[in-house]
C-alpha positions as CSV (number, residue, x, y, z in Angstrom):
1,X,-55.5,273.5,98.3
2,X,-59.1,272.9,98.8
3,X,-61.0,270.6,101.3
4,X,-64.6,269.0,101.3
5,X,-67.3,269.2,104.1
6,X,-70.5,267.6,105.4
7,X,-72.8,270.8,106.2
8,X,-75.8,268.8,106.8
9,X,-79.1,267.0,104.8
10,X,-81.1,267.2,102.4
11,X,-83.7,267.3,104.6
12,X,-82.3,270.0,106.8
13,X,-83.4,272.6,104.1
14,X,-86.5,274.1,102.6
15,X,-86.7,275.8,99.7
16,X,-85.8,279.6,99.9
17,X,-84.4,278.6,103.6
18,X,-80.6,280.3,104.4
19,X,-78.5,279.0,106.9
20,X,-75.2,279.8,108.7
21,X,-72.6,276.9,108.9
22,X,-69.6,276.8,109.9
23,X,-66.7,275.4,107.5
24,X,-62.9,274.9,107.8
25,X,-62.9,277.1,111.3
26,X,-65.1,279.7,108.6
27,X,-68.7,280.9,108.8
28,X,-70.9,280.7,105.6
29,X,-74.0,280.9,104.5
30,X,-76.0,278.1,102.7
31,X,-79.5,278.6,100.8
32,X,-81.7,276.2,98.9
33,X,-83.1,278.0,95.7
34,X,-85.1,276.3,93.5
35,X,-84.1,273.0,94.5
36,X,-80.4,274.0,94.1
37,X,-77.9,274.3,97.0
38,X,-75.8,277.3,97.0
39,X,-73.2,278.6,99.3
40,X,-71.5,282.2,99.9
41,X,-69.8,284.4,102.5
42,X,-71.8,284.6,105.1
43,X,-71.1,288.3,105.9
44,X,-71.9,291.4,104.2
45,X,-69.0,292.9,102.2
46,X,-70.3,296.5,103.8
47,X,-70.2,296.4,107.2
48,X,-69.7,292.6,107.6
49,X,-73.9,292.1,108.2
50,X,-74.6,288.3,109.2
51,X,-76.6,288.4,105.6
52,X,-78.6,284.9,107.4
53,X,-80.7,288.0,109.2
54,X,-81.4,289.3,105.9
55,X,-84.1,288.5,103.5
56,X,-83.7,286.0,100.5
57,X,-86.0,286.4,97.5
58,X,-85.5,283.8,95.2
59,X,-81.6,284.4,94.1
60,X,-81.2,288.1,95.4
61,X,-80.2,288.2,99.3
62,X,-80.5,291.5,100.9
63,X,-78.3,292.3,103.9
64,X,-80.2,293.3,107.3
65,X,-78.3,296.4,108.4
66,X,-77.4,298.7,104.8
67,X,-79.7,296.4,102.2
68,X,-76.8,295.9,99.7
69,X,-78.2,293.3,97.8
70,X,-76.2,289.8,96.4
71,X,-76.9,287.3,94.2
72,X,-76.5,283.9,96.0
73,X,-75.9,281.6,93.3
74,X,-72.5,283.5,92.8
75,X,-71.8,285.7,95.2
76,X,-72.2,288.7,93.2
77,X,-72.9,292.2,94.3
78,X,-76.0,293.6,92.9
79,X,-76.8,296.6,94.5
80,X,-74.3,298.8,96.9
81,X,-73.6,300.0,99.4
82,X,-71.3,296.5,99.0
83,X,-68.8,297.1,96.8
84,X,-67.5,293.4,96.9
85,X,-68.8,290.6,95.8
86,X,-69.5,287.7,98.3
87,X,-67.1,284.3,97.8
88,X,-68.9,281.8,95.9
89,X,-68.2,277.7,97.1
90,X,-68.6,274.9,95.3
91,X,-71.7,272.5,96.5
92,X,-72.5,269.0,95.8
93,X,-75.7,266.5,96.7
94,X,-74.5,262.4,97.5
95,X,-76.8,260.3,98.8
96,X,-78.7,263.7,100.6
97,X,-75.5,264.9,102.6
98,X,-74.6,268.4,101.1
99,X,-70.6,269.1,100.7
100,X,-69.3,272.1,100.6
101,X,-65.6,272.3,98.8
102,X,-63.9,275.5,100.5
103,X,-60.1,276.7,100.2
104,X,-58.1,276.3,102.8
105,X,-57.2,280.3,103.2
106,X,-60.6,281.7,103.1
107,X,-61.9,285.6,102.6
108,X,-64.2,287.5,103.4
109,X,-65.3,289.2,100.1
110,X,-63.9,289.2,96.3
111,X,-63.3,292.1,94.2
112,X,-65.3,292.5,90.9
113,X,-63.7,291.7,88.1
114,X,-62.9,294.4,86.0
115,X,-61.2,295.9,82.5
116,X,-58.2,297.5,81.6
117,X,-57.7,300.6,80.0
118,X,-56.9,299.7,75.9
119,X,-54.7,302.4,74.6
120,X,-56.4,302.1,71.7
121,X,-59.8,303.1,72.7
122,X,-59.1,306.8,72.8
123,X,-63.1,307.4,74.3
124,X,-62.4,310.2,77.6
125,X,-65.8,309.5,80.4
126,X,-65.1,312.0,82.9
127,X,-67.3,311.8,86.1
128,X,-67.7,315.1,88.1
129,X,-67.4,314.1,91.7
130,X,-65.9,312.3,93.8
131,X,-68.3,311.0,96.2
132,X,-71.1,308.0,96.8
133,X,-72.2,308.5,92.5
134,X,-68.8,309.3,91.4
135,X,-67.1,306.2,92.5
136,X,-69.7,303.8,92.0
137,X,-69.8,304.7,88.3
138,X,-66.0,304.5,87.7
139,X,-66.1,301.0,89.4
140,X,-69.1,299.7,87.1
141,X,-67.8,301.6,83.8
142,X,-64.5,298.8,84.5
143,X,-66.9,295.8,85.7
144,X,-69.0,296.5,82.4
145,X,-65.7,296.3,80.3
146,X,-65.2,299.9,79.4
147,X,-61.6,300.1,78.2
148,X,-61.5,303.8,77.2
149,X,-60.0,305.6,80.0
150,X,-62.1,306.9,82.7
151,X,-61.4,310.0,85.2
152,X,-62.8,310.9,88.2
153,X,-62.8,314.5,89.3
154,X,-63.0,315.7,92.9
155,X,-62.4,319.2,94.4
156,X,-61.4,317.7,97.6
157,X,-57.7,316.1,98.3
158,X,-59.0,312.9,99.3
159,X,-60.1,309.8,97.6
160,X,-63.4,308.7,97.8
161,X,-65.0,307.9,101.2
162,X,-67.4,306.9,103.6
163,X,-69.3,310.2,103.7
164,X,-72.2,308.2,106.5
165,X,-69.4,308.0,108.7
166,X,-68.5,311.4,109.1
167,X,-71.3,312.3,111.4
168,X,-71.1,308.7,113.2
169,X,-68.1,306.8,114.3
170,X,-65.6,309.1,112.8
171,X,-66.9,312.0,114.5
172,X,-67.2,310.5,117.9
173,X,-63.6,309.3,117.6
174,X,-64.2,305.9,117.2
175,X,-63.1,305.5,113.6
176,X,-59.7,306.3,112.9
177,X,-58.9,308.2,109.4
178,X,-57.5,305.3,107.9
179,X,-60.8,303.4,107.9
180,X,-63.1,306.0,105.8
181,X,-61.8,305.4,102.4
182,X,-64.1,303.3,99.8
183,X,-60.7,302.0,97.9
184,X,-57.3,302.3,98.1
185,X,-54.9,304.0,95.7
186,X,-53.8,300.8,94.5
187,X,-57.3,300.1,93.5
188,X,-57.4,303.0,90.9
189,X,-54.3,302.2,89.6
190,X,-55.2,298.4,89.1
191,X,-58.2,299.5,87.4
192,X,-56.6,302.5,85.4
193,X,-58.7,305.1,86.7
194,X,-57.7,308.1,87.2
195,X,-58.3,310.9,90.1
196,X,-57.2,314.3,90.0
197,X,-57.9,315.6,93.3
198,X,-58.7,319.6,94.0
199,X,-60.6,320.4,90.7
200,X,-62.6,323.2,91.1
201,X,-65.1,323.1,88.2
202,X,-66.8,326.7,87.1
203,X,-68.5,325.6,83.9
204,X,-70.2,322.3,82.8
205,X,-71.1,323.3,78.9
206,X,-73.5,320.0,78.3
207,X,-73.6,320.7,74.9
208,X,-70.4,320.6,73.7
209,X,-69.1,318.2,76.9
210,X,-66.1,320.3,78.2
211,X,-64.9,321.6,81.3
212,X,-63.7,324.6,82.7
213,X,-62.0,324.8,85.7
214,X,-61.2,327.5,87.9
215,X,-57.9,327.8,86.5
216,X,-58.9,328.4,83.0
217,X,-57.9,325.0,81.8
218,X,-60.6,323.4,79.6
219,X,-61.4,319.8,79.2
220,X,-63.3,317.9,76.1
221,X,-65.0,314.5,76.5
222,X,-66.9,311.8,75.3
223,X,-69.6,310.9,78.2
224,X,-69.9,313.1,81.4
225,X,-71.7,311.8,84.4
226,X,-72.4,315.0,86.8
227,X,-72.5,313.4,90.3
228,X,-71.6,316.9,92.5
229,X,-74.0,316.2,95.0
230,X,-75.2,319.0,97.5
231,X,-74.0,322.4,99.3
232,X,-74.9,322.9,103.0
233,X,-77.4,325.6,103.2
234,X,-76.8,328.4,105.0
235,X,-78.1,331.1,107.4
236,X,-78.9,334.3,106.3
237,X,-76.4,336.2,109.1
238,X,-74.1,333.3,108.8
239,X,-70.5,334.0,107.3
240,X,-67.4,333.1,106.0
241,X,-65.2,334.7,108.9
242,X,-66.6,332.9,111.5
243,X,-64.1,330.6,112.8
244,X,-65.9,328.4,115.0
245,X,-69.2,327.7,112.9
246,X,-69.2,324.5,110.7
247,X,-71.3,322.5,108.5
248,X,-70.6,318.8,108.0
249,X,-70.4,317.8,104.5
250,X,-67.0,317.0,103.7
251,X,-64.3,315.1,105.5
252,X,-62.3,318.0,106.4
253,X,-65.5,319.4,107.9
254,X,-65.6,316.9,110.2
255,X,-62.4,317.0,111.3
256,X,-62.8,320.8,112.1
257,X,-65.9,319.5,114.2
258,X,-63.8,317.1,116.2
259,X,-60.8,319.8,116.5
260,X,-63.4,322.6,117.9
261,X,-65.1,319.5,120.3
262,X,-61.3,319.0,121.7
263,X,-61.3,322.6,122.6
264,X,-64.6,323.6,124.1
265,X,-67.6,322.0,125.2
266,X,-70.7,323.8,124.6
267,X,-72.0,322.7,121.4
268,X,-74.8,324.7,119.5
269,X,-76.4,322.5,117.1
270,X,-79.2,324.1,114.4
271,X,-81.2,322.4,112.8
272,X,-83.0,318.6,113.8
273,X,-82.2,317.3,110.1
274,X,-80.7,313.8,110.3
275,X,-77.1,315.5,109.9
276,X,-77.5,317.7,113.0
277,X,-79.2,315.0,114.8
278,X,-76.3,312.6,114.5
279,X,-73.7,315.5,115.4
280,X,-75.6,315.7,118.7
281,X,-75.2,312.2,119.0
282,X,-71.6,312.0,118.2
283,X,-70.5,315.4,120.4
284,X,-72.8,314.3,122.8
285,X,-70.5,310.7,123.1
286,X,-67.1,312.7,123.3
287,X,-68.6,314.6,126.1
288,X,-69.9,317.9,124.9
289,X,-72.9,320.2,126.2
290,X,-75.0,319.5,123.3
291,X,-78.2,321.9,122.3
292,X,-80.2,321.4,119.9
293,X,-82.0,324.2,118.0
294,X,-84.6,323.3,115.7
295,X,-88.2,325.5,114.3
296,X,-90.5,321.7,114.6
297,X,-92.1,320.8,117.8
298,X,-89.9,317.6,117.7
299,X,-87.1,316.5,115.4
300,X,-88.1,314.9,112.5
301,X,-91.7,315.7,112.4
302,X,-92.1,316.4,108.6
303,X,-89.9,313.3,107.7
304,X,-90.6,310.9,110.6
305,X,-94.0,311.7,112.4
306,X,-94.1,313.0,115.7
307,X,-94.1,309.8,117.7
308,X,-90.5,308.4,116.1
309,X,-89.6,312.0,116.6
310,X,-90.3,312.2,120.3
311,X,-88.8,309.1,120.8
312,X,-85.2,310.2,119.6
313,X,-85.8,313.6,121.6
314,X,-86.3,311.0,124.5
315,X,-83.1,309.3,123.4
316,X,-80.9,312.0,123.4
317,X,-82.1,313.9,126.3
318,X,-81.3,310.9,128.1
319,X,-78.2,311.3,127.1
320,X,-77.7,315.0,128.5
321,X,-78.8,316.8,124.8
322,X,-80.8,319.8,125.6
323,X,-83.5,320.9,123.0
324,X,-84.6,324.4,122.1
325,X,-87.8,323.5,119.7
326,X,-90.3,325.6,117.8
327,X,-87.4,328.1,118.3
328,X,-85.3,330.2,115.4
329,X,-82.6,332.0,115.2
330,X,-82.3,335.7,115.6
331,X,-78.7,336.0,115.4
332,X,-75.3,334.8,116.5
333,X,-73.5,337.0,119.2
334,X,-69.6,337.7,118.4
335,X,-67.3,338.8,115.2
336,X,-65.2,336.2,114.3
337,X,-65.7,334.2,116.6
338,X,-69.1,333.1,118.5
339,X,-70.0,333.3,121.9
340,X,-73.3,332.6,122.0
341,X,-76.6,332.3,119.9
342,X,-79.6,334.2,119.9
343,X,-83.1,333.2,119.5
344,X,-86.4,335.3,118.4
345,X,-87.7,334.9,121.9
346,X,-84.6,336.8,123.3
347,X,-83.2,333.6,125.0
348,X,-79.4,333.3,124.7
349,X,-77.6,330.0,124.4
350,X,-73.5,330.0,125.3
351,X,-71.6,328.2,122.8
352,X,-67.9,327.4,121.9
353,X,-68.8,326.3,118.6
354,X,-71.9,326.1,116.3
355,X,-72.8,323.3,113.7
356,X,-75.4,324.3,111.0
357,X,-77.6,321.5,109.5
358,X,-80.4,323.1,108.2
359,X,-80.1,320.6,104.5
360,X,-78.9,321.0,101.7
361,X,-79.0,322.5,97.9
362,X,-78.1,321.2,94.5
363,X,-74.4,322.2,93.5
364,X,-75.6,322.8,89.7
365,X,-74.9,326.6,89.6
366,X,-72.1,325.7,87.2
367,X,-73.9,324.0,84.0
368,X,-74.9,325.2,81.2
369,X,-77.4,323.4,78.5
370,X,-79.4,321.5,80.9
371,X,-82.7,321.7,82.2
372,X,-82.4,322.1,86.1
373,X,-85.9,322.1,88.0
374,X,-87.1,324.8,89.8
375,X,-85.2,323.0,93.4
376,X,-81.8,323.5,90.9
377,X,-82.1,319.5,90.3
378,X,-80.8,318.2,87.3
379,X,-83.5,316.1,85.2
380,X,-82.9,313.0,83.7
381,X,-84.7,310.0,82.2
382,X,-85.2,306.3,84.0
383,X,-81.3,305.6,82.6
384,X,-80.1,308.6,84.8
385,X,-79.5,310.6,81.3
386,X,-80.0,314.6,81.3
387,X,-78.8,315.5,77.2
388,X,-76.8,313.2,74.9
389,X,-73.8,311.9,76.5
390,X,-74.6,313.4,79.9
391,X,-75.6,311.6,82.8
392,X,-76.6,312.9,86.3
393,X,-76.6,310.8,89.6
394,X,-77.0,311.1,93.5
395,X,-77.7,314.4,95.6
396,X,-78.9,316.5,92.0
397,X,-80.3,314.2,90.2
398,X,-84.5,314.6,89.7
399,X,-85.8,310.9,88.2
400,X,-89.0,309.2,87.1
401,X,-89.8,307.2,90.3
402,X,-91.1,303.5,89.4
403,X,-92.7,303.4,92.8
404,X,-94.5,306.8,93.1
405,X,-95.0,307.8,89.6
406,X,-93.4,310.8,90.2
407,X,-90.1,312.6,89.9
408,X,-88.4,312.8,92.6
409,X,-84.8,314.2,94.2
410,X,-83.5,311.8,96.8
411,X,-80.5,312.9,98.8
412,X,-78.8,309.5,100.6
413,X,-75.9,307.5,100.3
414,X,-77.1,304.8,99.1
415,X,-79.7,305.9,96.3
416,X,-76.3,307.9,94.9
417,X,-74.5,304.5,95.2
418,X,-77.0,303.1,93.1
419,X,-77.5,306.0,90.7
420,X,-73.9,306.1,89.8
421,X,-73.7,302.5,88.9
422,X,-76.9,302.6,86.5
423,X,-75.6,305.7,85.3
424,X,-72.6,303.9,84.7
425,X,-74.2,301.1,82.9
426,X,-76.0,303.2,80.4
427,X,-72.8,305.3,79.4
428,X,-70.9,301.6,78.5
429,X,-74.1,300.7,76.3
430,X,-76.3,299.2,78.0
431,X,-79.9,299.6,78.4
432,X,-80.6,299.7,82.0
433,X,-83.4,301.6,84.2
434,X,-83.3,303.3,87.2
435,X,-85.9,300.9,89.8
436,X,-84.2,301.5,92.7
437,X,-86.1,302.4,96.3
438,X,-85.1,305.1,98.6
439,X,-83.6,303.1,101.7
440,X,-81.4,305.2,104.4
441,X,-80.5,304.7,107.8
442,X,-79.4,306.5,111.2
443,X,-77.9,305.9,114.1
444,X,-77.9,307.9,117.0
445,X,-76.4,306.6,120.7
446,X,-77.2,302.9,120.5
447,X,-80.4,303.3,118.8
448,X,-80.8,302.4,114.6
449,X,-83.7,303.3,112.6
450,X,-84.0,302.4,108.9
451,X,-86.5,303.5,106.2
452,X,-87.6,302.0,102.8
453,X,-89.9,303.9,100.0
454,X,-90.3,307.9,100.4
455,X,-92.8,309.7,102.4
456,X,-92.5,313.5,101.3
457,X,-95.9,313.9,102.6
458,X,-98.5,311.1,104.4
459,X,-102.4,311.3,105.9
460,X,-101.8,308.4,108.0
461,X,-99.9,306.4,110.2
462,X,-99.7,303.4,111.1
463,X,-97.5,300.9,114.0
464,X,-97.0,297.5,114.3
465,X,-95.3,296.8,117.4
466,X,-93.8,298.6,120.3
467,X,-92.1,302.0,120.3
468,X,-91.5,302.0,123.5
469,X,-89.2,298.8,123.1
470,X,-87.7,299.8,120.6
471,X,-89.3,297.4,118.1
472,X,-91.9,298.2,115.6
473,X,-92.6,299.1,112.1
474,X,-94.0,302.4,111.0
475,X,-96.7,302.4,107.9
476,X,-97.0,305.5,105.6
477,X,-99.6,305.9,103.6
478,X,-101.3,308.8,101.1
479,X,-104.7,308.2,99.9
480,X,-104.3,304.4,100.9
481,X,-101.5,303.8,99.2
482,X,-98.3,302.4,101.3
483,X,-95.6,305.0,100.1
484,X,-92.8,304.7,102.7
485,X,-92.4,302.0,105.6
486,X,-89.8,302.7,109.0
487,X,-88.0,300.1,111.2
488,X,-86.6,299.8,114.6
489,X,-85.3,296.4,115.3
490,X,-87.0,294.8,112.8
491,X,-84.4,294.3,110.0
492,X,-85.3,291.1,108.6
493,X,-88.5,292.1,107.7
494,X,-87.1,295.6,106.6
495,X,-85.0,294.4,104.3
496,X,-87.8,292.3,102.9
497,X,-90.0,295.7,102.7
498,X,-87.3,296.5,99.9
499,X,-88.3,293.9,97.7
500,X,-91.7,294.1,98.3
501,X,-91.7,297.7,97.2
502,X,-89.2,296.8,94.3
503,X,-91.1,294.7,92.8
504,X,-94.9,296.5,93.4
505,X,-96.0,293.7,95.5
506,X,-97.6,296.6,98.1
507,X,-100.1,295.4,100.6
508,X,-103.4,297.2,100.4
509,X,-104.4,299.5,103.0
510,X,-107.2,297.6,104.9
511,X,-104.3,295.1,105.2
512,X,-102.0,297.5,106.9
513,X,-105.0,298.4,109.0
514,X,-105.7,294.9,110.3
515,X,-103.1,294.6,112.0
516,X,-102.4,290.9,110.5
517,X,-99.3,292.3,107.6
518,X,-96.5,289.8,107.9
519,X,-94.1,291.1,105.5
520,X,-92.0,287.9,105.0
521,X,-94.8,285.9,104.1
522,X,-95.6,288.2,102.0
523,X,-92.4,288.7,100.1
524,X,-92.4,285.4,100.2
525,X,-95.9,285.0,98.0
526,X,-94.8,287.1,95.6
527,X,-95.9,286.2,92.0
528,X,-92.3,287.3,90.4
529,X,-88.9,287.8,91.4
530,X,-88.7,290.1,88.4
531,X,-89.4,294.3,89.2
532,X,-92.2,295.3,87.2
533,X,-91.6,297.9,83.9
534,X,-90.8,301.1,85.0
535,X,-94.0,303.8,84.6
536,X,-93.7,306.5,82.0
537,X,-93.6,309.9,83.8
538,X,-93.5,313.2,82.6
């Protein structure tokens, strides 16, 4: 059963205008494209986003908070971190009043529609990892009608999950366990994929497409997508048998975090990395001693500037973190288990328990018959492909950027997410490049930041608005050229800093300087709602 309502005129909407109505005791949202009325969910699939705070370019809508993208003439997802696509209603014009037909039960998201295994299509794509690129290529290898059968291996004993969350709401104790998961099993049987959990992978021979496990067992395929992501780096007197030193990578690494927190208080954090950052956070909100130990003069210098990173150091000592900067480490003080670290300077800081977040590596020390680059990166084309048949995505994977003209390594969430699922395209057939832009956020206390394009390296700076509130946007440029833009409060406009970038529209320099950018106007005046060809790179 289905029932019809008023929403309002004609006259109520401009073109490219959004608005949230409510329906049948329902909220959704309602944009004029083109002339054309369309209507969808009026919450992100993600993290349930109003998407009316977003930024509509012509079809594609992209969410405020996490910038997964939609297409609003259907609902469809069209870049993650969604995984779901939006419900679609039916829209009519009489006599100017717009009606909306709308089911009487209504959701909140609908699953893709996918294929089923054929057991006649005796094709074997393995992926190699079971995190943010792993499962978003098993998902779009079923949406793109891949019936051959698809496996997903993972050396951990969990399916795939919200990795983000780990050093948020899960570690403060504010998610339970039961939340973190990206699917449920039944999902993977629906779809016939399959996941064999604790595979410990020794080889990768690229050539010949088989793997060798740690077991001996060997294993032939057809495709290979290699999606193994990073492995915490570690200090050079750092070791195995200390029990009460962690890194946070995994989900059971959290947990250990949150078991030692239970048990003591003092918290020694290393490192001022966006991982060890939001551990302070977190252990800092279940009422640890927090200290932070990190060799800049404030955290996040290199990737933030020191102005965004003073203000976090602001943040956080408000909130009882202590800081220790400029400062290394000489050593840690106790066998098995630490009492307290040592700096260079001789100054001793007690601890119950250490956390480590001083980045990451490539986990590539396994493969054979690929080119790494000299970081241990995998290299691969604009369709994510490394060799015949072999694909690599997320953490290891070193592309072509379309926006810098460079290659580059990008190591967040949602760049995997999006890796995996062009990845996944390619290995069903299709012909499909990589023009995604580096987005990521971080949330530390009650304070979000989020950052479009990639900055490795800038020579000026730029604010529009007021740090000090809390609101502003941050400018990047390298020899005049915008390269990366950050956002506090401004999300509308962030998420329409995407597109701008997406689709080369980049405002010059002098404009920046002025003073006078309005981003949505400027999305907004954009000559195409096409991206532009990708740039050949070597």
């Amino acid at each position: 059963m289905s029932k019809e309502q008023q929403i309002g005129t004609t006259h109520d909407f401009a073109d490219g205008e959004m608005k949230q109505v409510s329906v049948n005791g329902a909220d959704i949202l309602v944009a004029r494209v083109n002339g054309k009325y369309h209507a969808v969910g009026a919450f992100c699939t993600h993290y349930g986003a109003p998407l009316v705070e977003g930024a509509l370019n012509g079809e594609r809508l992209v969410c405020p908070w996490h910038h997964a993208c939609f297409n609003v003439t259907n609902g469809e997802m069209e870049e993650p971190p969604a995984l779901d696509d939006l419900p679609c209603y039916e829209v009519r014009v009489e006599n100017e009043q717009i009606i909306v037909r709308v089911p009487e039960e209504m959701s909140d998201r609908r699953t893709p529609s996918m294929s089923k295994r054929d057991v006649n299509d005796e094709r074997l794509f393995v992926i190699v990892g079971g995190g943010a690129a792993g499962y978003a290529a098993a998902q779009t290898l079923r949406e793109d009608g891949f019936k051959g059968g698809v496996l997903l291996l993972t050396r951990e004993n969990h399916l795939p999950y919200d990795r983000p969350n780990l050093s948020k709401e899960y570690l403060q104790g504010t998610a339970e366990p039961a939340w973190l998961p990206l699917r449920p099993d039944a999902f993977f049987n629906d779809n016939d994929i399959q996941v064999m959990h604790g595979k410990e992978v020794t080889l990768i021979d690229a050539v010949q497409k088989t793997i060798t496990f740690v077991d001996g067992e060997t294993l032939h395929c057809d495709a290979l997508l290699i999606a193994t992501g990073g492995e915490p780096r570690k200090l050079p007197f750092q070791s195995e048998e200390h029990e009460n030193v962690f890194s946070l990578r995994s989900y059971a690494d959290s947990t250990a975090i949150a078991a030692a927190a239970e048990k003591g208080k003092r918290a020694v954090v290393i490192g001022t990395s966006f991982i060890g950052m939001e551990v302070a956070s977190s252990l800092a909100q279940r009422g640890c001693e927090v200290t932070v130990i990190g060799l800049d003069k404030v955290p996040f210098e290199k990737i933030l500037g020191p102005e965004i990173g003073k203000l976090f150091q602001d943040l956080h000592e408000a909130n009882g973190v202590k800081f220790k900067l400029g400062a290394s480490i000489a050593e840690f003080v106790g066998a098995k288990t630490i009492t307290a670290v040592t700096l260079e300077s001789g100054e001793r800081v007690e601890a119950d328990f250490v956390i480590i977040g001083v980045g990451v590596k490539p986990a590539t020390g396994f493969l054979k018959g690929i080119e790494l680059h000299k970081d241990g990166g995998v290299i691969v084309d604009q369709h994510m492909c490394a060799a015949s048949g072999v694909y690599a995505a997320g953490d290891i994977a070193y592309y072509p950027s379309p926006q810098t003209r460079e290659r580059q390594r990008i190591e967040h969430w949602r760049t995997a997410l999006q890796q995996g699922r062009i990845a996944a395209h390619n290995m069903a057939g299709k012909e499909i490049a990589y023009d995604g832009v580096p987005f990521f956020w971080t949330r530390q206390f009650d304070v979000s930041l989020s950052y479009v394009g990639h900055g490795a390296t800038w020579d000026e700076l730029i604010f529009q608005g007021d740090l000090a509130a809390h609101s502003f946007l941050a400018f990047y440029l390298k020899t005049d050229r915008l390269v990366a833009i950050a956002g506090m409060n401004r999300d509308q406009e962030m998420a329409a800093a995407e597109e701008i970038m997406r689709l080369g529209e980049i405002p010059g320099a002098e404009q920046i300087r002025s003073g006078d950018l309005k981003i949505l106007q400027l999305m907004n005046s954009g000559s195409s709602p096409h991206p532009r060809p990708l740039a050949h790179t070597n």
